[in-house]
C-alpha positions in Angstrom: -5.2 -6.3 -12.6 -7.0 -8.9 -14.7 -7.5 -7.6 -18.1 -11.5 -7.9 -17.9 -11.9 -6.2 -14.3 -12.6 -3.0 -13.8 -12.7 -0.6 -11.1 -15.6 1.9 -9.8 -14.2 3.7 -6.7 -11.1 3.7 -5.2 -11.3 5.0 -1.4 -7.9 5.6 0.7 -7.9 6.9 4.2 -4.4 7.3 6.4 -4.3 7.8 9.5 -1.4 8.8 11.4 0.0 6.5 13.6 1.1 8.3 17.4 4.7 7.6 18.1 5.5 5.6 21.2 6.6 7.5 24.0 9.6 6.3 25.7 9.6 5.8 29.1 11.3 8.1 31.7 14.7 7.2 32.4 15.7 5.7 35.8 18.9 6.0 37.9 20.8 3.0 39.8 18.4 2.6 42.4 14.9 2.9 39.9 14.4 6.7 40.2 13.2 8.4 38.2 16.2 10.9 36.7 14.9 15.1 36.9 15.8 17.7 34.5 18.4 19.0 36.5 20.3 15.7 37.2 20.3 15.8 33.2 21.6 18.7 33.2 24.6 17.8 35.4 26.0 15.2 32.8 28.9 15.2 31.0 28.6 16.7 27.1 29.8 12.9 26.2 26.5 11.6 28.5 24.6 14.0 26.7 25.1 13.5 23.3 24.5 9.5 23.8 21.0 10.4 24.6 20.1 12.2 21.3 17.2 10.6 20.1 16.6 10.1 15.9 14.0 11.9 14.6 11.7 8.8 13.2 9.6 9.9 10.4 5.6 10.2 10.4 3.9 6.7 10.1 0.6 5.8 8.5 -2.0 3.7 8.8 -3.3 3.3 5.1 -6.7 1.8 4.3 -7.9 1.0 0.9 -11.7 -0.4 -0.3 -12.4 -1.0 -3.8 -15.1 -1.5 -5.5 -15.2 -3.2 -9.2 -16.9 -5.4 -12.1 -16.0 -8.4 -13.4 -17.5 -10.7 -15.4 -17.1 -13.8 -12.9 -15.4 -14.9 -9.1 -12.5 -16.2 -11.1 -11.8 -13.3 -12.5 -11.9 -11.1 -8.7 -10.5 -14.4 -7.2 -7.2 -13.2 -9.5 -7.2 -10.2 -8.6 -7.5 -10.7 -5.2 -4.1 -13.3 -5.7 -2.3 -10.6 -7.5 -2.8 -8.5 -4.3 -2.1 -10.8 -1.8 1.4 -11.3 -3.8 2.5 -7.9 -3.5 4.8 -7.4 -0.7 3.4 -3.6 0.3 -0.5 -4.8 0.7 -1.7 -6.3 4.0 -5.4 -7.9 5.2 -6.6 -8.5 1.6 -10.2 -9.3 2.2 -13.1 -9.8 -0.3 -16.2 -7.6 1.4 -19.0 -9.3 -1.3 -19.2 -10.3 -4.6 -22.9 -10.2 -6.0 -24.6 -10.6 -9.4 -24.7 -7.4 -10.8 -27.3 -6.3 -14.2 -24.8 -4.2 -16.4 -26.0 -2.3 -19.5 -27.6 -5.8 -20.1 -24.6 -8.4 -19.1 -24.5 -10.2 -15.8 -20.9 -8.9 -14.1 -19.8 -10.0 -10.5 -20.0 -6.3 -8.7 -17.1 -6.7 -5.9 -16.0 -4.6 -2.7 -12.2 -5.6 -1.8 -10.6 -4.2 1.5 -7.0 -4.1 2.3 -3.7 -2.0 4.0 -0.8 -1.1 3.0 2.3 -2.7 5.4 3.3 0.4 7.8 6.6 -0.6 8.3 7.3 -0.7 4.0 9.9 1.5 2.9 8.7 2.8 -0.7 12.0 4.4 -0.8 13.4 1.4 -3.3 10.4 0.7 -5.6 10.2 1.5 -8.9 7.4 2.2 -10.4 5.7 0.6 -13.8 6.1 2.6 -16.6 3.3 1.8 -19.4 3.2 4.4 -22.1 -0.6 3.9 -23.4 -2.3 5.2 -26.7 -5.3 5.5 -26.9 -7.0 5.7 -30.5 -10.1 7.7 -30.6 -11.1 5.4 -33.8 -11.5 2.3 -31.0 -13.1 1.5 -27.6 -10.1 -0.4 -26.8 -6.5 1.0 -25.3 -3.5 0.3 -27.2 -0.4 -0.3 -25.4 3.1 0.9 -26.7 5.5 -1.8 -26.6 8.2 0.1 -27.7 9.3 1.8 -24.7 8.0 -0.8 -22.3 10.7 -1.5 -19.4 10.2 -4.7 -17.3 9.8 -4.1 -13.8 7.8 -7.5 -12.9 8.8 -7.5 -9.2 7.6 -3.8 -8.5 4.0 -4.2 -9.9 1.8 -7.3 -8.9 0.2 -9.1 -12.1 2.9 -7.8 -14.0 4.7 -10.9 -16.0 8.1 -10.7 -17.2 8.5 -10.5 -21.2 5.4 -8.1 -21.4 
């Protein structure tokens, strides 16, 4: 996220996604097989019909709403979150002029969704110890213990 952008609300909503129902077997001639013909198989027939149990799927929505002090400024944020391989249908809702605590921001609304078929299994996640000094408005970031995961995170730049 651009250094001078800043976030207001952050709204997620899943829904779960109904599995598919397979369709009814068929025999030979295109009936359709009954419970008892099932039955009548072989234990080798049977076991090839176990089916996998497939895990819940979700469909994920995420709308945003920030400041920043110009488009260019949401226009790279918006590029940061088109580049991330788990976000889908990044769209821009508005971006209006916005009277701040007496500084003109661009107030934004950003909609996207997270990719259902993304395994989150494999990512790491970015680890950024932060300080804050109650002596300063600003956040201080440790770069100590800083570990470089630039392909997990979008924005993040490697050497950081």
């Amino acid at each position: 996220m651009p250094e001078r952008l800043s976030l207001l609300e952050f709204d997620m909503k899943s829904e779960k996604v109904k599995a598919s129902v397979a369709a009814p077997e068929k025999d030979a001639k295109g009936r359709m097989v009954t419970q008892a013909q099932e039955r009548g198989k072989t234990k080798q027939d049977a076991e090839k019909k176990v089916e996998k149990a497939e895990p819940p799927r979700y469909k994920v929505n995420i709308a945003m709403t920030g400041v920043a002090p110009t488009d260019l400024e949401v226009s790279k944020y918006m590029t940061e979150l088109n580049a991330y391989s788990l976000l889908r249908d990044v769209t821009l809702v508005y971006s209006e002029q916005k009277e701040i605590d007496g500084r003109t921001m661009r107030q934004f609304k950003i909609n996207l969704s997270l990719d259902q078929s993304a395994d989150v299994r494999r990512i790491n996640p970015l680890s950024v110890p932060r300080v804050k000094n109650p002596m300063k408005d600003d956040m201080q970031f440790n770069q100590t213990n800083f570990q470089n995961t630039a392909s997990a995170q979008p924005g993040s730049q490697e050497g950081q």
